[in-house]
C-alpha positions in Angstrom: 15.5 14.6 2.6 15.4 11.3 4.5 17.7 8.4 2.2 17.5 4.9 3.0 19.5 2.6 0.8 18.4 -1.0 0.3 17.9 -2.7 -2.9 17.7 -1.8 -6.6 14.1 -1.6 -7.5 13.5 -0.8 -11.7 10.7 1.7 -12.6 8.2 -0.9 -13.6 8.6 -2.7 -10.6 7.7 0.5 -8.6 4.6 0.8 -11.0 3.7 -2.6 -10.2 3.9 -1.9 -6.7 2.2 1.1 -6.3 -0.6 -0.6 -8.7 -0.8 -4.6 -8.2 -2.3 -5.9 -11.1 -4.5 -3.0 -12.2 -2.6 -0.4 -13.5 -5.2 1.7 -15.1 -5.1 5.5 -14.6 -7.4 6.9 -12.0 -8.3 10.1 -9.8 -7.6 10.1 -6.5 -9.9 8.4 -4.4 -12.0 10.5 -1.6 -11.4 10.0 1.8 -14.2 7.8 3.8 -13.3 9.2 7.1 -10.9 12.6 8.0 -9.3 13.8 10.6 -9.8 17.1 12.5 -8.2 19.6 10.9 -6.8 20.8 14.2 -5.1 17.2 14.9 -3.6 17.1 11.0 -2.3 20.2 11.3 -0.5 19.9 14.6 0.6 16.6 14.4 4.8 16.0 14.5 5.9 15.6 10.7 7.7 12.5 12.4 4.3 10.9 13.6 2.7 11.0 9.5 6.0 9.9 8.0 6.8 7.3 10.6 4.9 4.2 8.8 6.1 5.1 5.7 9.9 4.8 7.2 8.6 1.6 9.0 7.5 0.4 5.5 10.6 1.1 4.1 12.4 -0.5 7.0 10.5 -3.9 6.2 11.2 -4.0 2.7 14.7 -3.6 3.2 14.4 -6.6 5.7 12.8 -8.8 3.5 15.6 -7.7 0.2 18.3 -8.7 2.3 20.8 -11.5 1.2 19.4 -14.7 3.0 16.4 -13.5 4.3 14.7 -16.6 3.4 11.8 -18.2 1.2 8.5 -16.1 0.4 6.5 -17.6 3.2 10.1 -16.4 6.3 9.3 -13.1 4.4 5.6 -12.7 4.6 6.4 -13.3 8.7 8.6 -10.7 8.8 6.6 -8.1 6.5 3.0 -9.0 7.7 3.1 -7.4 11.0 4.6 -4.2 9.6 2.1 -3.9 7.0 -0.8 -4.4 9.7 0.8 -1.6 11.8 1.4 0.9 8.8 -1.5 0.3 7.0 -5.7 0.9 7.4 -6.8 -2.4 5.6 -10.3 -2.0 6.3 -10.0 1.8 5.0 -8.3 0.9 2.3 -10.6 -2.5 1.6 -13.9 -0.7 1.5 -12.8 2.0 -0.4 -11.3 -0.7 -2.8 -14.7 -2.5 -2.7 -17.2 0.3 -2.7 -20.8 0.6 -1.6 -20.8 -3.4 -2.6 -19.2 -3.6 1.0 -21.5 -3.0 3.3 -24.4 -5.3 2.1 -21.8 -8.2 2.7 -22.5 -10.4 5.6 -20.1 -10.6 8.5 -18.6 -13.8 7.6 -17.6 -12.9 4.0 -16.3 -9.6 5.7 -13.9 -11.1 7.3 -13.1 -13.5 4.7 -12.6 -11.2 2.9 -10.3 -9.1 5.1 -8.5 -12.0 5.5 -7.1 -12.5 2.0 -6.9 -9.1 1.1 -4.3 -8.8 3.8 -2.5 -11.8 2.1 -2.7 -10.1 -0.9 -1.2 -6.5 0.0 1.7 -8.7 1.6 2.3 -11.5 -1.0 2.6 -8.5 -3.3 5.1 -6.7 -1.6 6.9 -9.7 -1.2 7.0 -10.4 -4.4 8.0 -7.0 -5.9 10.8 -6.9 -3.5 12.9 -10.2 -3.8 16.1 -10.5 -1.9 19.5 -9.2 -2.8 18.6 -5.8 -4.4 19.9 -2.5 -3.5 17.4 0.1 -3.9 17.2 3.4 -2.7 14.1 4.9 -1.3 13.8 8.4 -0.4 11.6 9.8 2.0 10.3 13.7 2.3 10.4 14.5 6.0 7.6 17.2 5.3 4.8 15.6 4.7 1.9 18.3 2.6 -1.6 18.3 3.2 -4.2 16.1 0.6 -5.8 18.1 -2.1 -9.3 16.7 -0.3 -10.2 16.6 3.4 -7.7 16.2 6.0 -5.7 13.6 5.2 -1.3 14.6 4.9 0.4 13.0 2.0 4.0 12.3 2.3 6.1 11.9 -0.8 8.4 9.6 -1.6 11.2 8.0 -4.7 12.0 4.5 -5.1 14.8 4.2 -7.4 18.7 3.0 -7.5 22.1 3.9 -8.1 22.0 4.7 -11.4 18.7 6.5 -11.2 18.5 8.4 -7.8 15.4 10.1 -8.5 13.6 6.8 -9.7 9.4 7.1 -9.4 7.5 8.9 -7.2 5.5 7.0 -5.3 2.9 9.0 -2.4 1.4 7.9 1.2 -2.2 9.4 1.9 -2.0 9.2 5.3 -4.8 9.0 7.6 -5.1 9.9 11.5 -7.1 7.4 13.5 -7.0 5.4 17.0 -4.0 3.8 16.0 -2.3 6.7 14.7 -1.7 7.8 11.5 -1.6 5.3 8.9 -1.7 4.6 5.0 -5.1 4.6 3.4 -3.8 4.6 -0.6 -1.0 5.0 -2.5 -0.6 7.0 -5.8 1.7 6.8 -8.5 3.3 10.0 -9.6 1.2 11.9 -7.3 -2.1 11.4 -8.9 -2.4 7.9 -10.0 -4.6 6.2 -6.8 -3.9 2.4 -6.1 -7.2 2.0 -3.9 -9.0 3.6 -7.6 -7.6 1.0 -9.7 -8.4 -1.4 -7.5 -12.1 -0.6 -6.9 -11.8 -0.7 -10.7 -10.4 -4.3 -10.9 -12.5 -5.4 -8.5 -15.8 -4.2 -9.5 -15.4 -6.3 -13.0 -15.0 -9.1 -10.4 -18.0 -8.3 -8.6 -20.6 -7.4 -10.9 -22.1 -10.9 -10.6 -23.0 -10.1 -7.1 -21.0 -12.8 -5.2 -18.2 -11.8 -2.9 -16.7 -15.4 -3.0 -15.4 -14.3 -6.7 -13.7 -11.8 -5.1 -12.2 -13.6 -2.6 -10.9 -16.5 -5.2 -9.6 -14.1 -7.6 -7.8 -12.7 -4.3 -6.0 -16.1 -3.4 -5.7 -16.6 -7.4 -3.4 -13.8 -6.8 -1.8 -14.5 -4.1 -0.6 -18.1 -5.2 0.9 -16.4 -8.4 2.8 -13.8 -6.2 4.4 -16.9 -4.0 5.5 -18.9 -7.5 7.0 -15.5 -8.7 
């Protein structure tokens, strides 16, 4: 097992991460896109768990002792979470078929602010000088549904090594492989509970509620 030791993160902290503000239960969501099943099996375990590490990394940068106010913090996490993450996978799997009747404009809108979203949250959850300790399976296992790998991690402290178990679905692309959801004890799927919370938001039709309950958010993250 791979053990990085930052900061102290409690379980309901690692909940709210791995969830945002919708924290209802939901399957796992299926894959739009998969890789060969040639190219996920052959791949170096090192090249699937490498953006989770990178993650890691990051969030240890911005708990550090003096590592500045919330927007010093977003700079330093926002290109990490741009190289480790799919956000367009993981926005129009968040949005649903709503997605691709958007126009261009609101698309990238609303790409925009979701990435402001998925950073302002991390930011928030993990505020400087903690000490957690996150864990990190080198062996990553194959998903349950197409060919994504899923690599398994624990984000807990001293006085609970084990802490929750929160799980990378990793995706192969152009870019390498990156994160396309995140589940809570192995089942619990962030981009589900999303698509949940944001279908309420969308029911009228308008993507511009979407995109102001999105900056709603991300104001409340930086005043945390």
């Amino acid at each position: 097992m791979i053990v990085i030791r930052r900061m102290t993160l409690p379980r309901s902290l690692a909940f709210s991460l791995a969830l945002g503000t919708a924290l209802a239960a939901a399957p796992v969501a299926l894959p739009l896109l998969s890789a060969p099943p040639a190219l996920a099996q052959s791949a170096p375990a090192a090249a699937i768990t490498g953006p989770v590490s990178a993650l890691y990394a990051g969030l240890g940068q911005v708990q550090a002792r003096n590592s500045g106010s919330f927007a010093q913090r977003t700079q330093v996490l926002g290109p990490v979470v741009d190289r480790v993450y799919d956000l367009e996978t993981v926005l129009r799997a968040s949005v649903g078929l709503r997605y691709a009747g958007f126009s261009d404009a609101d698309k990238q809108q609303l790409r925009d602010v979701f990435r402001q979203f998925t950073v302002a949250r991390y930011v928030s959850s993990f505020k400087p000088g903690g000490d957690a300790r996150f864990t990190i399976d080198p062996t990553p296992r194959p998903s349950p549904v197409g060919s994504d790998q899923i690599v398994t991690t624990h984000i807990g402290s001293a006085e609970d090594a084990e802490g929750t178990e929160i799980d990378y679905v990793m995706r192969s692309g152009p870019q390498g492989w990156r994160i396309v959801d995140v589940l809570l004890n192995a089942h619990i799927s962030q981009v589900a509970a999303q698509r949940s919370d944001f279908s309420a938001t969308l029911s009228s039709g308008n993507v511009q509620n979407l995109i102001a309950l999105l900056q709603k958010k991300v104001r409340a993250f930086s005043e945390d």
